[in-house]
N, C-alpha and C positions, 0 to 999 in steps of 0.2 A: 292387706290383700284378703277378698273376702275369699269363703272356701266354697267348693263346689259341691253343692247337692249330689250331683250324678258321679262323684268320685265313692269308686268301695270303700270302706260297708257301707256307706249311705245309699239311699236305694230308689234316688232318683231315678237312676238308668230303667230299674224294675217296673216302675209306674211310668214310667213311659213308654215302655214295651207292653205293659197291661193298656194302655190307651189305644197302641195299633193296634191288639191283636186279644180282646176284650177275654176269648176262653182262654188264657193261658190261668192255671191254677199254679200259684205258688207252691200248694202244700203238696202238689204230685211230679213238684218240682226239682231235676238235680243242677247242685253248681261242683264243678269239676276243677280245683285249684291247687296252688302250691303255697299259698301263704296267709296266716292268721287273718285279715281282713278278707280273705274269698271266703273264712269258714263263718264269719262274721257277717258279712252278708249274706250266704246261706239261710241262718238262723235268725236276722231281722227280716226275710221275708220271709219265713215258714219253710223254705226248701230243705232237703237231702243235700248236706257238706260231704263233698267225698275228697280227701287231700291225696295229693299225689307228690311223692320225692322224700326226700329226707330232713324235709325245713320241719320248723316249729307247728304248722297245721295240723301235724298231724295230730296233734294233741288235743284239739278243740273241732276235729271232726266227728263226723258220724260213722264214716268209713273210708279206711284208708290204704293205699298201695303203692308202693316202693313205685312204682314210674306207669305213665301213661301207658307201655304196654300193656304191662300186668293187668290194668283196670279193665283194655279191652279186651282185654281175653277173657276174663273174669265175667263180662257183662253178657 
């Protein structure tokens, strides 16, 4: 079975969103997740990894907060 470009960290999905919507800038970019491959695709496109939860991201983020409140409060 071949594997999907557009599955995280691969960053199909990305270049196809830079196709529709040409100003989108990666590097003023945040991705908001809870698991090693969101923070991973972060950093293969240039964006701000912010992990959220208690899982393993949080360790290969840029920034991180115990749960989706906290980050919105924060922000």
């Amino acid at each position: 079975k071949e594997a999907c470009y557009c599955r995280k960290p691969n960053i199909g999905l990305a270049l196809q969103a830079k196709e529709v919507f040409p100003d989108i800038d990666f590097s003023k970019s945040i991705v908001v997740g809870d698991s090693v491959s969101d923070m991973e695709f972060a950093k293969r496109i240039g964006a701000i990894g912010i992990a959220v939860g208690m899982g393993e991201a949080r360790l290969s983020s840029s920034f991180y907060y115990r749960n989706i409140w906290e980050f919105v409060r924060m922000s």
